[in-house]
N, C-alpha and C positions, 0 to 999 in steps of 0.2 A: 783584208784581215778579218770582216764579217762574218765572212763569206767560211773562211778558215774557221771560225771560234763553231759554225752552226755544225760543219761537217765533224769536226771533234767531237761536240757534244751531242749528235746524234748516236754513234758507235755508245757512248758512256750511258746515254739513255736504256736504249735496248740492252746493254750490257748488265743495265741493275735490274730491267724490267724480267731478263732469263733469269735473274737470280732471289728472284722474290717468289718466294714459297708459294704453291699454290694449294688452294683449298681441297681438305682429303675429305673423303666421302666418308661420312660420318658412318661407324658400327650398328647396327642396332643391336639390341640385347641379345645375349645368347636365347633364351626363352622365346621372344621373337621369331627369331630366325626358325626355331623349329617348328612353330605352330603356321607359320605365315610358308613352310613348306609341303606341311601336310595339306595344308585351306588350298593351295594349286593343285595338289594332287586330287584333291577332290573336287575341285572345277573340271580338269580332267576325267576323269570318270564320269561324272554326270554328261561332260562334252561326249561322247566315245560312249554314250550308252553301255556299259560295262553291266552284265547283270550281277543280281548281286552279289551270288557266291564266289564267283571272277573278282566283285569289287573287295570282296575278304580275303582273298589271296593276294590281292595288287595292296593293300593296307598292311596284310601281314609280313612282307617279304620286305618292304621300303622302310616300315617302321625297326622291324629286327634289323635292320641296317644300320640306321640310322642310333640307337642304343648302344650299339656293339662298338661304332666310333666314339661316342660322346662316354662313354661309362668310365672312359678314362681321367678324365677331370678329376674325377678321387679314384684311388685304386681300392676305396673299399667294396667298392660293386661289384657283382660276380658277373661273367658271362650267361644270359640266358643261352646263348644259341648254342654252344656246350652242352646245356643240360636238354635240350632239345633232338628229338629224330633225326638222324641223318647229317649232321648239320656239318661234326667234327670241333675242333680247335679253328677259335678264327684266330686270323693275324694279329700279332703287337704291335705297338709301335716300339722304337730303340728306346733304351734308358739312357738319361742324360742329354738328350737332346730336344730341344722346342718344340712345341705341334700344336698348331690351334687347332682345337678338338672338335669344335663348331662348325667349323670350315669342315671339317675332314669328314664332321655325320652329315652337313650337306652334303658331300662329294657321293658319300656310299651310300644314299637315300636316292639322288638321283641317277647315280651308274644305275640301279635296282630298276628306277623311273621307268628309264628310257627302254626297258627290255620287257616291259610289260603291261606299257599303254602304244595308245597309236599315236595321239595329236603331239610329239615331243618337242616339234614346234614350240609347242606356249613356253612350254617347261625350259625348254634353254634358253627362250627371252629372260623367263624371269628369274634362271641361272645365272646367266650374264649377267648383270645386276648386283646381284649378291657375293660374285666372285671378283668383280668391279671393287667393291667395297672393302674386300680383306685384301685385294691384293696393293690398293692405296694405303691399308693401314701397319700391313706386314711387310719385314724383311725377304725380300726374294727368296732367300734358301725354306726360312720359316714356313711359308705360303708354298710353295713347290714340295717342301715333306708332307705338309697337312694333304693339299690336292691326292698326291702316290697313293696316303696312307689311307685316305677314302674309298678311291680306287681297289685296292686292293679289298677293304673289308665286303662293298660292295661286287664284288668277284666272286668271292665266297661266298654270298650268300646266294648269289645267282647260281652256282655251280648246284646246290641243292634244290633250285627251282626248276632244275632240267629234266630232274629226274623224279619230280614229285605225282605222276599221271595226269600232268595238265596236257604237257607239251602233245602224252602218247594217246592224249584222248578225242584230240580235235577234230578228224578224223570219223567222227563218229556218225551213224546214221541216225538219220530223224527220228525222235520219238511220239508215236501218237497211242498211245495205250492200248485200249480196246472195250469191245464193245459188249464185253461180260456183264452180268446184273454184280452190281457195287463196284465197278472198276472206273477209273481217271478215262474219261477221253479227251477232248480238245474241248472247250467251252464255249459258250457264248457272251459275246456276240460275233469274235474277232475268230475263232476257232484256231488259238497257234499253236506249232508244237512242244512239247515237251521239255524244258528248260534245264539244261546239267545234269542228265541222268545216268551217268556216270559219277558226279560229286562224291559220292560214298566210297568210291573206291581210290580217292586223293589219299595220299599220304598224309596223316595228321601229323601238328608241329609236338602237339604233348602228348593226349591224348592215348592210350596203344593203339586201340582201333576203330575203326567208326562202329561197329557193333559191342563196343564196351558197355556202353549206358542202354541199355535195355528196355524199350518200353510195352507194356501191354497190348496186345491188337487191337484194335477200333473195331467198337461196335459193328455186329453182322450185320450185313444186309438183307434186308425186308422187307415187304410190299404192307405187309399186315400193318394198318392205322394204330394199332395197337402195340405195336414195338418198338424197343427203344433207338430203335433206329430210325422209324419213319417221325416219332416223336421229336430227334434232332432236327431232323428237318420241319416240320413243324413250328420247332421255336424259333428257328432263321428268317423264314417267312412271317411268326407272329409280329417276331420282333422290326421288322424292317416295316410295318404296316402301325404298329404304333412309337417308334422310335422319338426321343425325346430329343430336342437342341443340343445338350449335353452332351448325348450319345452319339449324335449326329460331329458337334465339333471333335469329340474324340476320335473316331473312325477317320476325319479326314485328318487328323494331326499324324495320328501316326501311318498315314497312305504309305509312303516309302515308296512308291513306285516309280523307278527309275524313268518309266517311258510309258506314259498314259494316253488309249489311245482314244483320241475323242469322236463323236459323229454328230454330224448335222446334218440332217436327208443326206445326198451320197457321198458328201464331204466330210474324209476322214482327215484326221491330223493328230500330232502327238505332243504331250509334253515333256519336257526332260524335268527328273526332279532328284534330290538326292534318295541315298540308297536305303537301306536298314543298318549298314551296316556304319554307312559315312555316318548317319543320325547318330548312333553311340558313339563313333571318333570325334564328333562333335561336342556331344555330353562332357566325354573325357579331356576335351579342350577347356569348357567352359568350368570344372573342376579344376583345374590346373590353376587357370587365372587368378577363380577365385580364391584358392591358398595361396597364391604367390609361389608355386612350387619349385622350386630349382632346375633347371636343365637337364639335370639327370632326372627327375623323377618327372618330370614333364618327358622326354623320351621313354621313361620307364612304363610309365600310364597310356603312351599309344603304344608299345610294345605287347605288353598286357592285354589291351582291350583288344587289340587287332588277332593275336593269337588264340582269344576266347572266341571271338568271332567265327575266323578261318576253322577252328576245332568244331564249333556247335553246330556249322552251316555243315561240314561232313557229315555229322554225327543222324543231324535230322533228315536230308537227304537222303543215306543210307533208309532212313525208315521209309521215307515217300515212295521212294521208288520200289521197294520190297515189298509195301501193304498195297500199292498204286490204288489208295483207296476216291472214291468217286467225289467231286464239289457238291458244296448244295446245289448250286444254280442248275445241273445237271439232273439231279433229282427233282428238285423244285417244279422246272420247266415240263417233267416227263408226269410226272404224278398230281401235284397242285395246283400250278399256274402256267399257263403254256408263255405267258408273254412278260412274266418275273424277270427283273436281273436287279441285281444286288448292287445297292449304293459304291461300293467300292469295285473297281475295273477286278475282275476273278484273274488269280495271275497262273500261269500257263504250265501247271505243272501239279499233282496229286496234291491230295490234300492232309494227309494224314504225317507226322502231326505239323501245327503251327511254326514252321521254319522261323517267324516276326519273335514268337514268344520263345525261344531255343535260344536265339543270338541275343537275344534284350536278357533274357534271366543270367545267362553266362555273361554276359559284359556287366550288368549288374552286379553280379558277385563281385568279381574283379575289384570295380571302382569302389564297392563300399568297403572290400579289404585295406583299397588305397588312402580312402580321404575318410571313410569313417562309415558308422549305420548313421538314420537321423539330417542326414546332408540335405540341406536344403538350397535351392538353385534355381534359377527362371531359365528356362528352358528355350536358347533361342538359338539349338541349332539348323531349327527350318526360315527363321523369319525372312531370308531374303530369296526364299523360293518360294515359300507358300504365304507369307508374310503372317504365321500364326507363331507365337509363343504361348506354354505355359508352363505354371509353379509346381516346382513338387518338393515334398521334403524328405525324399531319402529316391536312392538308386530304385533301389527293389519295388518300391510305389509306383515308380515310372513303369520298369520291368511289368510291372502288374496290369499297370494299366494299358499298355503296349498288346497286351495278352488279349485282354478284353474287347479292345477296340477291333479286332479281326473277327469277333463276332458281332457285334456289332454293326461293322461293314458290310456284313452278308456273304463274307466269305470262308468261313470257320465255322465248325460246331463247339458248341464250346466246349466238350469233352477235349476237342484235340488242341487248343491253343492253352490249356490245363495240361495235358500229358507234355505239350511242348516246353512249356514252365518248367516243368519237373525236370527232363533231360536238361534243360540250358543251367542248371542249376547244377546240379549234377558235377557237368563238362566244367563250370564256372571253378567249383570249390576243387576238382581236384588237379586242375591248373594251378590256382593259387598254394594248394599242399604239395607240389613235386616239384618247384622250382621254388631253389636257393638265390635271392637279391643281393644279401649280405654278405662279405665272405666269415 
């Protein structure tokens, strides 16, 4: 009879134990979720060495994704990618029926993802995860529309990344300048070549064309001690020989160098660090938090900044490679100092103007339209690459000082990272004037 009462209440045990609810995988914030999916996207990139005008198109297609799903949450938002190049009407979702929106802007951030990095690996780990989590806390049907509806937006926005002269430019042969007096060749010490010199000719998101914004040509070329061109060079060299702490931490705060290559007698090796471009996707993170900004204007601000971005890197581009005007180091090395090189690693492609100061003044613009002029912030989108933060109190200061720090480095004159200001400024303000947010 024991024996009978244990075999009974075994089945009654397991019977309550299937029936006791198990613990759901707690949501995190909508806010959350979108910045903790941009921060993988940019581990990725720095993983995958992505250069940087690459890393403004892979920011600007995943983010425009990623707004186009969530802008739904209120319907008073407008479509940017509508008012954008190429782009068309993206999909809706159906009226009257459920959609978590969050879910749906991860889904169409990373369809985007996966077609325009390599390691997608990490990315569907920490996919998984995330779709773990809605689909414990959503009805089946719910969670399976959002999933489509992501799909779908992210579809669309890839269909215009196919034909935007990335895909037709790959292709391309090596660029090594030449060996004209004032002209870009390969530099020292690593001598590489020629970095996206095609970029100019990408399809801009707002922008009309990358030769819209116009800048003056860069000082002539001349050997005379007395010209205002050998006196640029002159001040790169003064300046790198009495350069201050100050100027010194400035230059390496804003490095930006994706892949820095190091030597020690013949041992070369490199670093991975974040971009120029991730550093402002950053900023426009750390603005976000610190207003508390909603979901939508937290997609709206990497929408924004990532298309300022994408537009300025064409814009200046187009100029490097049309003036393919010569580095200091190259002059430096030939005329001043035979055995000179410049605090900062000279990066692999014309110099005219300042491509750092282009993307910073346009992404500046941007974010002080968003959160205000005056904005003041600690600045720690490097800290866990380079372990440096610091304070600034408005966009445009930072922007300014971003400008500065490339001559400082030893790799700008500062004529050109001044003309490069002007352009990104330019490209910034009339972003922000030809697209409508509101409806």
């Amino acid at each position: 009879m024991r024996y009978f009462r244990i075999f009974i209440a075994l089945p009654c045990l397991l019977l309550l134990h299937s029936c006791t609810p198990k613990n759901k995988i707690a949501l995190p914030k909508d806010t959350d979720v979108l910045h903790e999916n941009v921060d993988q996207l940019t581990q990725v990139i720095i993983y995958d060495v992505f250069t940087p005008p690459v890393a403004s198109r892979i920011y600007g297609y995943t983010a425009l994704a990623q707004y186009e799903a969530i802008r739904y949450n209120n319907p008073d938002y407008n479509s940017i990618a509508v008012q954008l190049k190429g782009f068309g009407k993206p999909p809706e979702p159906k009226k009257g029926i459920k959609y978590n929106f969050t879910l749906a802007a991860t889904k169409a951030f990373f369809t985007v993802a996966h077609k325009v990095t390599f390691s997608v690996d990490t990315l569907q780990k920490y996919e998984d995860k995330v779709y773990a989590a809605y689909k414990d806390n959503l009805d089946d049907s719910t969670y399976a529309r959002s999933i489509a509806f992501g799909t779908q937006i992210g579809k669309f926005i890839l269909k215009r990344a196919m034909v935007d002269n990335y895909p037709q430019t790959r292709g391309k042969p090596r660029f090594l300048g030449n060996d004209e007096p004032g002209q870009w060749r390969p530099t020292a010490p690593d001598y590489l070549d020629g970095v996206e010199f095609c970029w100019g000719t990408m399809h801009t998101f707002a922008v009309d064309t990358s030769t819209q914004f116009k800048l003056p040509p860069p000082i002539p070329y001349s050997e005379d001690k007395n010209s205002e061109f050998f006196k640029q060079n002159q001040a790169v060299y003064d300046l790198s020989k009495h350069i201050t702490p100050e100027q010194v931490t400035i230059a390496r705060f804003w490095d930006d160098n994706p892949f820095v290559i190091q030597h020690s007698g013949h041992l070369m090796f490199a670093n991975k660090k974040i971009t120029p471009g991730g550093h402002w996707i950053g900023i426009a993170a750390i603005a976000c938090k610190q207003t508390h900004a909603d979901v939508i204007k937290t997609a709206q601000a990497y929408a924004l900044t990532s298309i300022a971005l994408f537009d300025a890197f064409i814009c200046g581009w187009q100029v490097k490679y049309e003036t393919n005007y010569i580095r200091p180091v190259t002059v430096i090395n030939d005329k001043i100092d035979h055995d000179w090189l410049p605090m900062l690693q000279t990066p692999p492609f014309p110099e005219y103007p300042s491509g750092h100061s282009d993307i910073s003044a346009a992404s500046a613009v941007i974010l002080t339209h968003l959160f205000g002029d005056n904005f003041a912030y600690q600045d720690t989108s490097d800290l866990k690459y380079i372990g440096m933060q610091r304070h600034f109190d408005s966009f445009l200061k930072a922007s300014d000082e971003t400008s500065i720090s490339r001559f400082y480095g030893g790799i700008h004159y500062l004529n050109s990272v001044n003309q490069g200001a002007v352009q990104g400024r330019e490209v910034g303000e009339y972003i922000w004037k030809k697209l409508k947010l509101k409806k």
